[in-house]
C-alpha positions as CSV (number, residue, x, y, z in Angstrom):
1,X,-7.0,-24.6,34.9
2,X,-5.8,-23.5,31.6
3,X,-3.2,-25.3,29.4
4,X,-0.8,-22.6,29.8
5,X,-1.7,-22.6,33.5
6,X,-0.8,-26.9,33.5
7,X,2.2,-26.4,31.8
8,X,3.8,-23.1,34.1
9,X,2.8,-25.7,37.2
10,X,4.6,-28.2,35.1
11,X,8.0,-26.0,34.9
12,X,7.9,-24.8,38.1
13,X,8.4,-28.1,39.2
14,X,11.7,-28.3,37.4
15,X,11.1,-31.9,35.8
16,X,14.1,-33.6,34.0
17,X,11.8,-34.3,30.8
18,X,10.9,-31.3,29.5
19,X,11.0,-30.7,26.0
20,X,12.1,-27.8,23.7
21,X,8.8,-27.3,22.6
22,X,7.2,-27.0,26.0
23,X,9.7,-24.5,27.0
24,X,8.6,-22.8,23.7
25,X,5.0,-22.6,24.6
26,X,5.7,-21.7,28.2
27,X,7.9,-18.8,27.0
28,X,5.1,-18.0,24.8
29,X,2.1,-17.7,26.9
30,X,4.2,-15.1,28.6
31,X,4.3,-13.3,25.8
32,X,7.9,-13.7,24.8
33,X,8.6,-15.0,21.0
34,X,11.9,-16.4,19.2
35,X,14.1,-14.4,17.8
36,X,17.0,-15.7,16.6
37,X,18.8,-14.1,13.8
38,X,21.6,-16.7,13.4
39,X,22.0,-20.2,12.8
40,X,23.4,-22.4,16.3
41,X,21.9,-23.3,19.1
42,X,21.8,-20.0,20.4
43,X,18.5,-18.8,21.0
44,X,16.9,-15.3,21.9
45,X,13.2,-14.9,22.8
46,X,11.8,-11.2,23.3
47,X,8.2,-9.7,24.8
48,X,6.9,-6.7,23.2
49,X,7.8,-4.8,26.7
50,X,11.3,-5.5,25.7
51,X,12.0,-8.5,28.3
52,X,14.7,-11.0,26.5
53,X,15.7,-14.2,27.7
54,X,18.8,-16.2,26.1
55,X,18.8,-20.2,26.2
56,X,20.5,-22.7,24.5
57,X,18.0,-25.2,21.8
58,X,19.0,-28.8,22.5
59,X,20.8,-31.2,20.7
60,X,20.9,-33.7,19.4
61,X,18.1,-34.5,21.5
62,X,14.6,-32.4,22.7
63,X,14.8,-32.6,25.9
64,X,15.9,-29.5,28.1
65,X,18.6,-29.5,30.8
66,X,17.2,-28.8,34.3
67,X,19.6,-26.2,35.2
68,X,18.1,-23.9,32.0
69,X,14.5,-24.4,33.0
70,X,16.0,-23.4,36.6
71,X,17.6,-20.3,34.6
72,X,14.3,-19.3,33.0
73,X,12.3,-19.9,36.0
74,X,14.2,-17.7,37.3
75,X,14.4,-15.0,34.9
76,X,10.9,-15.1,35.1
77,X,10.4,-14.4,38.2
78,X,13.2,-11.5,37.9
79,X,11.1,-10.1,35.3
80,X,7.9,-10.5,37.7
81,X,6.2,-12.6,35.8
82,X,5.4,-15.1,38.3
83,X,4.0,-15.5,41.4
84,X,4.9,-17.7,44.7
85,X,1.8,-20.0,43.9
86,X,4.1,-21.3,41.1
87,X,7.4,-22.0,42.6
């Protein structure tokens, strides 16, 4: 089991301590990357394919509400990009 594989499982369990960072690198092995063209918490990440997903950064703290990981979860699997094995 890969790393990116660990931390999809990890998501899909919708824990209340994930961080900004591991949302980042989950969004990432998917192939979406930040794009955010303006300063806020606002935050847009984008595939090549076109896919975008919006989500709110943090703050003060690192730590990402459960209900946005429930929002990109789903997104994700709106998009196809997951499987039943990790819900």
């Amino acid at each position: 089991m890969t790393k990116a594989d660990k931390l999809r499982n990890r998501a899909a369990a919708v824990p209340a301590d994930f961080t900004w960072q591991e949302l980042i690198n989950l969004l990432n092995s998917y192939g979406f990357i930040e794009f955010s063209d303006k300063g806020g918490s606002y935050r847009c990440f984008k595939t090549a394919a076109g896919l975008k997903i919006f989500v709110h950064k943090p703050h003060p703290g690192n730590i990402v509400k459960r209900y946005l990981l429930l929002k990109v979860n789903g997104k994700l699997k709106e998009y196809g990009l997951t499987d039943a094995s990790e819900e």
